[in-house]
N, C-alpha and C positions, 0 to 999 in steps of 0.2 A: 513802182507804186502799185498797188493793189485794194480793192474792196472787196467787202464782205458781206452778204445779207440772208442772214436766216431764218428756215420758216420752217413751220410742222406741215406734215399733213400725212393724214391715217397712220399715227400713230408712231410718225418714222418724224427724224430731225434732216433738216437739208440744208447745204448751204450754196448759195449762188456765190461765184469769187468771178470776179472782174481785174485781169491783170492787163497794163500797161505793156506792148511789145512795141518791136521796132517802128511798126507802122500803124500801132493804134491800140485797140480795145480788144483782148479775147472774154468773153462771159462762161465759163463753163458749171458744169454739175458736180457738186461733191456730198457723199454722205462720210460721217466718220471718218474725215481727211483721204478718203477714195474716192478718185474721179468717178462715176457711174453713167456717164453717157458720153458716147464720141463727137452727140452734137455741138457746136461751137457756134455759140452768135459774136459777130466782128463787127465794127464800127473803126473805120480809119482816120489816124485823126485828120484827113485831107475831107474826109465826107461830116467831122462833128464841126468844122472849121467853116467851108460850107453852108451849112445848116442855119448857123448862127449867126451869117451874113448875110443872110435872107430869111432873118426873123424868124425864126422857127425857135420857139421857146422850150425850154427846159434841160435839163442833164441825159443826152441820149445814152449815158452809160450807164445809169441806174434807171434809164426807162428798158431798157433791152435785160439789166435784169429782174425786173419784175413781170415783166414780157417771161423771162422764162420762169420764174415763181407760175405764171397763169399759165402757161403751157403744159407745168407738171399736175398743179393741182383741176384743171377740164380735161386732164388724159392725152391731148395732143402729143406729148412728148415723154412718152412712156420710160419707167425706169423697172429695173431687173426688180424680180421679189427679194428681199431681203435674207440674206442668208444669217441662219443662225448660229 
């Protein structure tokens, strides 16, 4: 299973994908179907399972990737210049 969420910014197309692995959530960075950062945010499903049995509301998998949506767009999480 996997998700997908896509967002502009400065002039470039990005997409966050969140894929299902054995032990949980990987969120990584893609432009133009090319990974463009080694960074990985994970969420396991023992710690989203967790979470939610102590009332902790909402979908940590689409929070962690909008998390990384804000990360690219306030510069935290830098990506390569775009190659022409």
């Amino acid at each position: 299973m996997s998700r997908v969420k896509t967002f502009s910014y400065r002039n470039r197309v990005f997409q966050v994908k969140a894929s299902s692995e054995t032990d949980g959530w990987a969120i990584r960075l893609f432009e133009a179907g090319s990974r463009i950062s080694p960074l990985v945010y994970k969420i396991t499903y023992e710690g989203e399972i967790d979470a939610k049995m102590h009332d902790h509301p909402g979908d940590f998998v689409e929070h962690l990737m909008t998390l990384m949506q804000s990360d690219v767009e306030s510069g935290r999480l830098q990506v390569p210049p775009k190659s022409n």
